[in-house]
C-alpha positions in Angstrom: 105.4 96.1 97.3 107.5 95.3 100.3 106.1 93.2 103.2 105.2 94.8 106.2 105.3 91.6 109.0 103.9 93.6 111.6 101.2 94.9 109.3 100.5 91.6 108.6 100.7 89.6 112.5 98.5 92.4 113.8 96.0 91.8 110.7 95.5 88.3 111.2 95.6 88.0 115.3 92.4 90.8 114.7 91.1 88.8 112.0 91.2 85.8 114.1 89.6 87.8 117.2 86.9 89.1 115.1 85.7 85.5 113.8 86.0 84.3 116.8 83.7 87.0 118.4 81.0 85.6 116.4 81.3 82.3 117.3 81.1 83.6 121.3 77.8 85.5 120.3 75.8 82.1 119.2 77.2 80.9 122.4 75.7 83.9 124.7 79.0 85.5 126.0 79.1 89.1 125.2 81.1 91.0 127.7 84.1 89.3 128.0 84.1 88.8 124.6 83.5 92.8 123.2 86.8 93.8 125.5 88.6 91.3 123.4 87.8 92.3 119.7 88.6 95.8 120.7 91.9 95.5 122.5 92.8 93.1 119.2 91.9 94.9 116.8 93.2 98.2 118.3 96.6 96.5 118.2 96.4 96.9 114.0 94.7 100.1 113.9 97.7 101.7 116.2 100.0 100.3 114.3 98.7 101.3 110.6 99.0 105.0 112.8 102.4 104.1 113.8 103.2 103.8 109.9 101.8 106.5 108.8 102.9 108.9 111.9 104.6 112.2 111.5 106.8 112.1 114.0 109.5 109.9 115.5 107.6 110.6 118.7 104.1 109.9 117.9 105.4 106.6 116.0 107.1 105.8 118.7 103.5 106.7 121.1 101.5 104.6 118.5 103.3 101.5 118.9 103.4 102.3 122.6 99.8 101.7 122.3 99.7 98.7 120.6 101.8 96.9 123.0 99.4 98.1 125.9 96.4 96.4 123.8 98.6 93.5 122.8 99.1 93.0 127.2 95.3 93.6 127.2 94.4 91.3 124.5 96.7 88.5 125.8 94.6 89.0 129.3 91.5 88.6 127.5 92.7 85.2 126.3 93.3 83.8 128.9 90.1 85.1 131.0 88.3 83.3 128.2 89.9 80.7 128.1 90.1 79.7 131.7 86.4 80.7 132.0 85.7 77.5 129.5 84.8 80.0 126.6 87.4 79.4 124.7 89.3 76.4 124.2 92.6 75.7 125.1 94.1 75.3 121.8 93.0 78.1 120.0 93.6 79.9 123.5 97.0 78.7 123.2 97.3 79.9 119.8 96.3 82.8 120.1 98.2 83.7 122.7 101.4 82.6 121.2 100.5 85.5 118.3 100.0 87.9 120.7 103.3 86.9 122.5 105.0 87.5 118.5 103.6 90.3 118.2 104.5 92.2 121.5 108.2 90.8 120.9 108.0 92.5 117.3 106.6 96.0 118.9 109.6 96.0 121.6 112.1 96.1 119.4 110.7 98.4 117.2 110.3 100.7 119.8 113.1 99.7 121.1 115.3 100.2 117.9 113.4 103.6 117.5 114.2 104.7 120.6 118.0 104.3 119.9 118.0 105.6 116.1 117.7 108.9 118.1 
């Protein structure tokens, strides 16, 4: 089966987010910390949509979304991080996927929108 690398960076940033949310629990923050798993995870569930769309529009809408919640999700990082929840190098890290991953979603939107 061929490797889908977007499939995959969006899996693991959420996968990452999702541990990470249970570590924030034990440590009381809840708010700041919800937004975040759902704008990450979102970013994988739009673009398991975006696979599977039926249209060159709605795969290219799909994707569209993802990038929002990847922008969202980077937010989130960094509010967490300069609030002291998070530290600064999984911050860091974390950001940098998100960073990968929105420069992965341009140009396939990008290279969508021109395969007109």
């Amino acid at each position: 089966m061929k490797q889908n690398i977007i499939k995959e960076k969006t899996y693991d940033l959420a996968l990452r987010i999702v541990i990470l949310y249970k570590d924030s629990l034990r440590k009381n923050e809840f708010i700041l910390s919800k937004q975040l798993v759902r704008s990450a995870t979102s970013i994988g569930a739009n673009t398991e949509e975006a696979i599977q769309a039926q249209s060159k529009a709605d795969f290219i809408h799909k994707f569209s979304i993802a990038q929002k919640e990847s922008f969202e999700t980077h937010y989130w990082i960094r509010l967490l991080r300069d609030s002291g929840y998070l530290d600064i190098k999984t911050a860091n890290e974390l950001l940098e996927m998100c960073v990968e991953i929105q420069r992965i979603i341009t140009a396939i939107i990008v290279k969508a929108k021109t395969n007109v």
